[in-house]
N, C-alpha and C positions, 0 to 999 in steps of 0.2 A: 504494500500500500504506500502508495506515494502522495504527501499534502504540500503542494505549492502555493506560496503567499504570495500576490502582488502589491507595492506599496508604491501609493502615489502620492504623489505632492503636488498639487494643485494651486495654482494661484489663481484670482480672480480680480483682475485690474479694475474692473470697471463696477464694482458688486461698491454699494452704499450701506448697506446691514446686511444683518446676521439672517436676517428673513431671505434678502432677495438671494444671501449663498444657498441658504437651506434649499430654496425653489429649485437650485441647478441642481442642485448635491442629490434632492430626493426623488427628482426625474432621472436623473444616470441609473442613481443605486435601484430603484423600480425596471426600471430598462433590462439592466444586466442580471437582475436577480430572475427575472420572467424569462429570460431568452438563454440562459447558461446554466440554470439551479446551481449558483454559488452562493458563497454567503461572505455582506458586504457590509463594511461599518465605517463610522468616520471612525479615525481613532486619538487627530490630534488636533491641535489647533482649534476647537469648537468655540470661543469666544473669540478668535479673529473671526473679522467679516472681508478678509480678502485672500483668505492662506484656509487651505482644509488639505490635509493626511485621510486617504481612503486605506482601507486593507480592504482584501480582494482574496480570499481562498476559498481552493478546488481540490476536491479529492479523490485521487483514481488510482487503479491498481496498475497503470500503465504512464511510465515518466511522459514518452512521449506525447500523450493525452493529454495531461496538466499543460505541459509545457505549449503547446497548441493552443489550448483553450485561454490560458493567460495573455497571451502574445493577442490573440484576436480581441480579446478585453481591452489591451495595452491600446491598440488599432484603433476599435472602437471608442476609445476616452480620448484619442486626440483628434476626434473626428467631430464629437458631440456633446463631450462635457457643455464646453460651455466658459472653461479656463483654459489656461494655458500650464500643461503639464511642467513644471520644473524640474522633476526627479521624479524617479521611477527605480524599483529594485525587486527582481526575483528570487525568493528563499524557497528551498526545497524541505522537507523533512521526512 
């Protein structure tokens, strides 16, 4: 069994509150949970309104699988967040 984490780091130039990050945050996180059955959180930054930290982990008994499925995530976030990704990092376990 193989658990791949993706971590994001996310900025939001143009975001004014905490409200209008959450709007973007909670359309991705909806998005990717409905279309991949992962499991997705903010995990840092929650009282900036310009900066949010996603995790992103999948779990499969095939590396190559995670590793697919992250990377399309990865794809997909710089396509449609809604920010501008600054960092990114995949951990395997």
């Amino acid at each position: 069994m193989v658990v791949g984490v993706l971590s994001l780091e996310v900025l939001f130039p143009y975001s004014r509150s905490l409200k209008e990050k959450r709007r973007h945050l909670k359309s991705f996180k909806d998005r990717i949970r409905s279309r991949h059955n992962v499991s997705v959180a903010e995990v840092d930054f929650q009282d900036k309104w310009q900066r949010a930290r996603l995790a992103i982990a999948a779990v499969n008994s095939r590396p190559h699988d995670v590793e697919d499925l992250l990377n399309r995530i990865l794809n997909e976030a710089e396509e449609s967040l809604g920010g501008t990704i600054a960092d990114h990092r995949i951990d395997y376990f």
